[in-house]
C-alpha positions as CSV (number, residue, x, y, z in Angstrom):
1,X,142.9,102.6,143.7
2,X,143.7,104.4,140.3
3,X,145.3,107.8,140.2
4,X,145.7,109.4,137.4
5,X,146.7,112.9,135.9
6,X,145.8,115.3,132.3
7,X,148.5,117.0,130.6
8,X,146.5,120.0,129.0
9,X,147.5,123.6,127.7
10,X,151.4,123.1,129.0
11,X,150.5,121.8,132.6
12,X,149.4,119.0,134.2
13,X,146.7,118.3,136.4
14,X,145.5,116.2,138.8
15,X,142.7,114.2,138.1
16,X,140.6,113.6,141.1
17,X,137.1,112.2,139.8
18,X,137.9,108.9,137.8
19,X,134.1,109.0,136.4
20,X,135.6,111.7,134.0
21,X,138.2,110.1,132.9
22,X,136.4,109.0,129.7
23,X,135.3,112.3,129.1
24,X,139.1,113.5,129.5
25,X,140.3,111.0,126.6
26,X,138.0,112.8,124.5
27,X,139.2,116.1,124.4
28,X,141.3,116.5,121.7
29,X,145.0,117.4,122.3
30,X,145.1,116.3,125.9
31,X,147.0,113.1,127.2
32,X,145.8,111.3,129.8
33,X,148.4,109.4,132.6
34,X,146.8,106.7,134.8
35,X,148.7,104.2,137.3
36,X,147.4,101.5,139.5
37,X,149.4,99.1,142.0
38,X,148.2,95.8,141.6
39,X,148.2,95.1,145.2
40,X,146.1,98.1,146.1
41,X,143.5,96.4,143.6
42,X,140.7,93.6,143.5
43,X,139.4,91.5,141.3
44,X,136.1,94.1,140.6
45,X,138.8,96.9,140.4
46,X,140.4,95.8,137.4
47,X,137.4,94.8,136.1
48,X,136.1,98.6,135.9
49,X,139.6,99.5,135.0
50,X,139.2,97.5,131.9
51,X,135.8,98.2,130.8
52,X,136.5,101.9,131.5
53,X,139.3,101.2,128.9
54,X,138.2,99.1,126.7
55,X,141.2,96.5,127.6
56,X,141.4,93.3,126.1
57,X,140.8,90.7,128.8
58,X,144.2,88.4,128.1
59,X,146.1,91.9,128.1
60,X,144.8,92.4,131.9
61,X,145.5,89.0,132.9
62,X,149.3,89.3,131.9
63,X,148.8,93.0,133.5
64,X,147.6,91.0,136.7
65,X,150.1,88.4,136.6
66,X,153.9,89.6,137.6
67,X,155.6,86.8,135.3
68,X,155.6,88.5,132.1
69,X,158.3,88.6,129.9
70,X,159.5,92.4,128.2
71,X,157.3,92.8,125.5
72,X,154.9,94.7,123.5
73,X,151.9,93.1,121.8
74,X,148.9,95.1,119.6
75,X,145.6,94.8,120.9
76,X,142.5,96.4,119.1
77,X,142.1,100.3,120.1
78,X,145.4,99.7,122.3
79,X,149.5,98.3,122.6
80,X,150.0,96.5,125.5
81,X,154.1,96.9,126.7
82,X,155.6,95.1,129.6
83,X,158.5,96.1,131.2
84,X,161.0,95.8,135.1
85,X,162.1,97.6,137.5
86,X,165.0,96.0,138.8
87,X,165.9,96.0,142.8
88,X,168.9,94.7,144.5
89,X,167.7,92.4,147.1
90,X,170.5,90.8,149.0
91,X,172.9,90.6,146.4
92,X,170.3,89.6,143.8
93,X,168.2,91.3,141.5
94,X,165.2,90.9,141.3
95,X,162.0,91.6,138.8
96,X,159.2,94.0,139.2
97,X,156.3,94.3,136.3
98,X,155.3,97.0,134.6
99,X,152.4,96.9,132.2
100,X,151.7,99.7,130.2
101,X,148.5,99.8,128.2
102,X,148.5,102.5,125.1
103,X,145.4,103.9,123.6
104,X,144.6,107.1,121.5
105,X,145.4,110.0,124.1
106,X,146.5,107.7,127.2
107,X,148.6,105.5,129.3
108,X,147.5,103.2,131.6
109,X,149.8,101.8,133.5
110,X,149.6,98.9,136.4
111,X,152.5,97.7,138.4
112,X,153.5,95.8,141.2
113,X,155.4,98.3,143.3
114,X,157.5,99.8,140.9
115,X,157.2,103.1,142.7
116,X,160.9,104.1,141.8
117,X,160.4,103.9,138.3
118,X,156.7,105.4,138.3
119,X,158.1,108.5,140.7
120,X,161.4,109.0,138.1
121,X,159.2,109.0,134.9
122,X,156.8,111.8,136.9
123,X,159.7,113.9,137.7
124,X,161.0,113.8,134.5
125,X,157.3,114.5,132.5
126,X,156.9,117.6,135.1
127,X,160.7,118.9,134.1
128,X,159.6,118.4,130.5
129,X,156.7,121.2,130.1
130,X,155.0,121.6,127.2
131,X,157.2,119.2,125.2
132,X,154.5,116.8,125.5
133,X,151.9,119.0,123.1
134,X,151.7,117.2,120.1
135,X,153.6,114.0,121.0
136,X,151.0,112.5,122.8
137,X,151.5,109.0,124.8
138,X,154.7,108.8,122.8
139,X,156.3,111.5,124.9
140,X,155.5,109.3,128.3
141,X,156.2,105.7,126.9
142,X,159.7,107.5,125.5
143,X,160.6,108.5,129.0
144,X,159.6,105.4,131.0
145,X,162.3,103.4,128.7
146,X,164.8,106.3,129.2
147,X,164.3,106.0,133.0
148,X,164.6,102.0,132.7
149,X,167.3,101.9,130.6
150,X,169.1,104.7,132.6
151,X,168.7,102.4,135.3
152,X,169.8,99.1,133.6
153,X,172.8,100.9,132.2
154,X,173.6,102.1,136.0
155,X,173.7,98.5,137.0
156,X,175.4,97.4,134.3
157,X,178.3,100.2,135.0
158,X,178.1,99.2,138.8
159,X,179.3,95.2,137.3
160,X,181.3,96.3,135.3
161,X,183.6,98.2,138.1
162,X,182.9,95.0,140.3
163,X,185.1,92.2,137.9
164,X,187.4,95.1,137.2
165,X,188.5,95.3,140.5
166,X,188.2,91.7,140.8
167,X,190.6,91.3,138.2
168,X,192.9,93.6,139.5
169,X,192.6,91.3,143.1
170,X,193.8,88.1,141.0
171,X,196.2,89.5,138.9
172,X,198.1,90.6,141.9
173,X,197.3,87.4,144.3
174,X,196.1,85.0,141.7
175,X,195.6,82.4,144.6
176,X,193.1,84.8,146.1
177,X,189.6,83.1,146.5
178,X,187.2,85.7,144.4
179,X,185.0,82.7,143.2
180,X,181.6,83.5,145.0
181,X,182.2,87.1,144.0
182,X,182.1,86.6,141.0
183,X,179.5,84.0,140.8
184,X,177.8,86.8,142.1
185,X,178.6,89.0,139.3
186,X,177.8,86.2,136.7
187,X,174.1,85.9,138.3
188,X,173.4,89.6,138.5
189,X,174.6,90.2,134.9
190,X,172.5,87.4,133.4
191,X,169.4,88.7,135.1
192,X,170.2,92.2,133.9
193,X,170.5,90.5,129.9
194,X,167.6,88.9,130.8
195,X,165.2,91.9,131.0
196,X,167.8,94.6,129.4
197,X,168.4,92.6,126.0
198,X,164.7,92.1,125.1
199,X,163.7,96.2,125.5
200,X,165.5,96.5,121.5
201,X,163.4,94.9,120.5
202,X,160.0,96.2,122.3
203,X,161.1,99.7,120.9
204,X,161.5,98.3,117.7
205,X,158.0,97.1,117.6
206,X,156.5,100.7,118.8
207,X,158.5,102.5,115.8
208,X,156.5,100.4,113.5
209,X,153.5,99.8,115.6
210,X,150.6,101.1,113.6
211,X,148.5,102.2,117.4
212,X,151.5,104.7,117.7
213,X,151.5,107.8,115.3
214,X,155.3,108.8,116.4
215,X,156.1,111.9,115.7
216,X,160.0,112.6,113.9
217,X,161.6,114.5,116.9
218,X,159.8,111.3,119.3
219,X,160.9,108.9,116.7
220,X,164.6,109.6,116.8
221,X,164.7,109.8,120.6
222,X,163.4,106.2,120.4
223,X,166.1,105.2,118.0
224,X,168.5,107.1,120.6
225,X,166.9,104.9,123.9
226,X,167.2,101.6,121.4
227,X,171.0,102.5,120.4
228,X,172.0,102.7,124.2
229,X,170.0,99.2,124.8
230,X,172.8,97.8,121.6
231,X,175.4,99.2,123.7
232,X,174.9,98.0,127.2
233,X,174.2,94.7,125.6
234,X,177.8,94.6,124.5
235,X,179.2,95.9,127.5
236,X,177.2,93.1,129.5
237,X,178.6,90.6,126.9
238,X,182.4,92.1,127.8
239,X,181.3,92.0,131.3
240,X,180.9,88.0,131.5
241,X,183.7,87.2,129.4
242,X,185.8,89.1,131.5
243,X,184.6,87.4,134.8
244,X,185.1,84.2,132.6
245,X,189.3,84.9,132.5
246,X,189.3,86.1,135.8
247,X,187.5,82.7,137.0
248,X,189.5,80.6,134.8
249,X,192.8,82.6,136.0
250,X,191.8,81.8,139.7
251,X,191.4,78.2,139.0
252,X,194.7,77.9,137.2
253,X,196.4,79.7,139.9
254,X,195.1,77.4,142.2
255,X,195.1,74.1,140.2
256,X,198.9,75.1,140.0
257,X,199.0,75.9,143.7
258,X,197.6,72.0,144.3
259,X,200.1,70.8,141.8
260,X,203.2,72.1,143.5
261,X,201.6,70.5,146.8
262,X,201.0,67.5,145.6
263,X,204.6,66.9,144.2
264,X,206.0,68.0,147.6
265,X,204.0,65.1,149.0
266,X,204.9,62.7,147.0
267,X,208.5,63.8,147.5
268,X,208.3,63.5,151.3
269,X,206.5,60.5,151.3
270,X,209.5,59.0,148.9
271,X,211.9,59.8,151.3
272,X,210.3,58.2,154.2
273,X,209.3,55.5,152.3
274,X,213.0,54.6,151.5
275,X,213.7,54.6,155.5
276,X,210.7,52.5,156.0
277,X,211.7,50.2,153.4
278,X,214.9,50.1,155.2
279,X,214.2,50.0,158.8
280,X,211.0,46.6,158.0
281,X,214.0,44.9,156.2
282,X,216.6,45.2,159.4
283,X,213.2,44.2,161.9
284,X,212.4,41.3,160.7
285,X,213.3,38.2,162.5
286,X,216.8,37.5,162.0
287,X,220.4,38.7,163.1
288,X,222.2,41.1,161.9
289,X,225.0,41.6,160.2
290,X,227.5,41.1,161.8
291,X,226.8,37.4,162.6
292,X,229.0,38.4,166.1
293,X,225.3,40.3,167.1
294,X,227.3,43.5,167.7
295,X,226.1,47.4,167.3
296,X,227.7,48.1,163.7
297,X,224.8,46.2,161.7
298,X,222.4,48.6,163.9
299,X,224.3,52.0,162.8
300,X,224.7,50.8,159.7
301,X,221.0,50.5,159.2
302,X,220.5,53.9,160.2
303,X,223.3,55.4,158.0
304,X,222.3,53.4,155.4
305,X,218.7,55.4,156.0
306,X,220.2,58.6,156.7
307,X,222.2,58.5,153.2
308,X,219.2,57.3,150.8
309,X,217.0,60.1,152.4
310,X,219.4,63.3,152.3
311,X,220.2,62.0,148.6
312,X,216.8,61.9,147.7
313,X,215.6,65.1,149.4
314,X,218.9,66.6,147.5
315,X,217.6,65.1,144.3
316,X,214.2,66.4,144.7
317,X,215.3,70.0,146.0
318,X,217.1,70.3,142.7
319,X,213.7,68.9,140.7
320,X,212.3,71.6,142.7
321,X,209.7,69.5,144.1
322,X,210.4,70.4,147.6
């Protein structure tokens, strides 16, 4: 159900009965890291989760429900931060919550499946050592954002290749059909400013948030996190406008393309239209000239024909429509 962990005297340990875990949050100087999946929970789960807390009850239902938006809202005795994993599922990316509940000495978090994320932030806390003395939850929510933004910015690096070489396709074949590929890029880069953009701001709620005693050495590597967020916002900004010219140079290749065919249709069908014009004139029903009924009005008819459409294809040829 709920697994959590104590960071005490440079280490951390596992902690295996949850009945202590209110007796853990007391001890001064330790910090206390807590995760639950939501689908490994029930209804009377998170209900002891939260009164072992002291959650607020509209916090755990956004906690409980995966359509949250990124954001971080105060609570009394808590913060209560949402945040996505983002995974690629075929060719799309797609959402998954975390909610991150942050008292005096401890985060709780419960997500739905973000195991990457959760396993990433762990490696990192155990690499860190006793860096977290003194910071307290600051130290964890700090490198849950690093992780999620190192991951946005990953993605957004991985887009940004894609319409590069896209552009490189259509500048060299501009009749090339890239438009689902990009339409592809388009769609992955709005979901990725979807949840990307909004993380500014949720870091700069916690470096005012009143819950959050941030310590200066914490509060810069916040700033730090918040500054790369600013930057990968522009480069996903750069990133549509540039599949925007590629897009529009494909479609004016192309609506060029159509052009040129469509004036070589019309060209032809001038040119047999001047033998048809010819040929229904000399069928209808009377003789022809000659009034003797001979041959010569016959291959007159067809020179005439033959002349009018090698003059006209000569005239188009040299408008360049054929």
């Amino acid at each position: 159900m709920l697994q959590a962990a104590c960071h005490s005297k440079d280490r951390w340990m596992k902690v295996d009965d949850l009945d202590t875990l209110s007796d853990l949050r007391a001890i001064e100087g330790t910090v206390l890291w807590a995760e639950a999946d939501v689908a490994d929970l029930d209804l009377e789960d998170i209900a002891v989760i939260a009164e072992e807390f002291d959650l607020d009850e509209l916090a755990v239902e956004d906690a409980s429900a995966p359509r949250q938006r990124p954001k971080l809202e105060p609570y009394s005795g808590h913060l209560f931060m949402t945040l996505h994993q983002l995974d690629e599922v075929d060719g799309q990316l797609e959402p998954v919550q975390l909610s991150f509940f942050i008292g005096r000495g401890y985060v709780l978090t419960i997500h739905h499946g973000a195991r990457r994320t959760i396993d990433a932030a762990k490696a990192r806390w155990r690499d860190a050592g006793d860096t977290i003395d003194g910071e307290g939850p600051a130290h964890l929510l700090h490198t849950i954002l690093d992780v999620v933004v190192d991951e946005y910015q990953a993605y957004a690096d991985g887009l940004e290749d894609e319409v590069e070489d896209l552009e490189d396709i259509a500048l060299r074949t501009p009749q090339v059909h890239v438009q689902r590929q990009l339409y592809s890029v388009k769609q992955r880069a709005s979901r990725l400013r979807r949840y990307a953009l909004p993380v500014e701001r949720v870091i700069g709620d916690l470096l005012v948030a009143d819950q959050l005693q941030l310590p200066d050495l914490t509060r810069n590597l916040f700033r730090d996190v918040q500054d790369h967020v600013i930057r990968m916002t522009a480069q996903l900004r750069n990133i549509d406008d540039l599949s925007q010219a590629v897009l529009d140079l494909v479609r004016g290749s192309q609506a060029e393309q159509l052009a040129v065919q469509g004036r070589k249709l019309s060209a032809w069908a001038a040119i047999f239209a001047a033998g048809t014009l010819i040929a229904g004139i000399y069928g209808m029903n009377f003789e022809l000239v000659p009034e003797d009924g001979s041959l010569f009005g016959f291959w007159f008819a067809i020179g005439l024909m033959l002349g009018i459409c090698i003059g006209l294809y000569v005239w188009f040829k040299r408008r360049r429509w054929l």
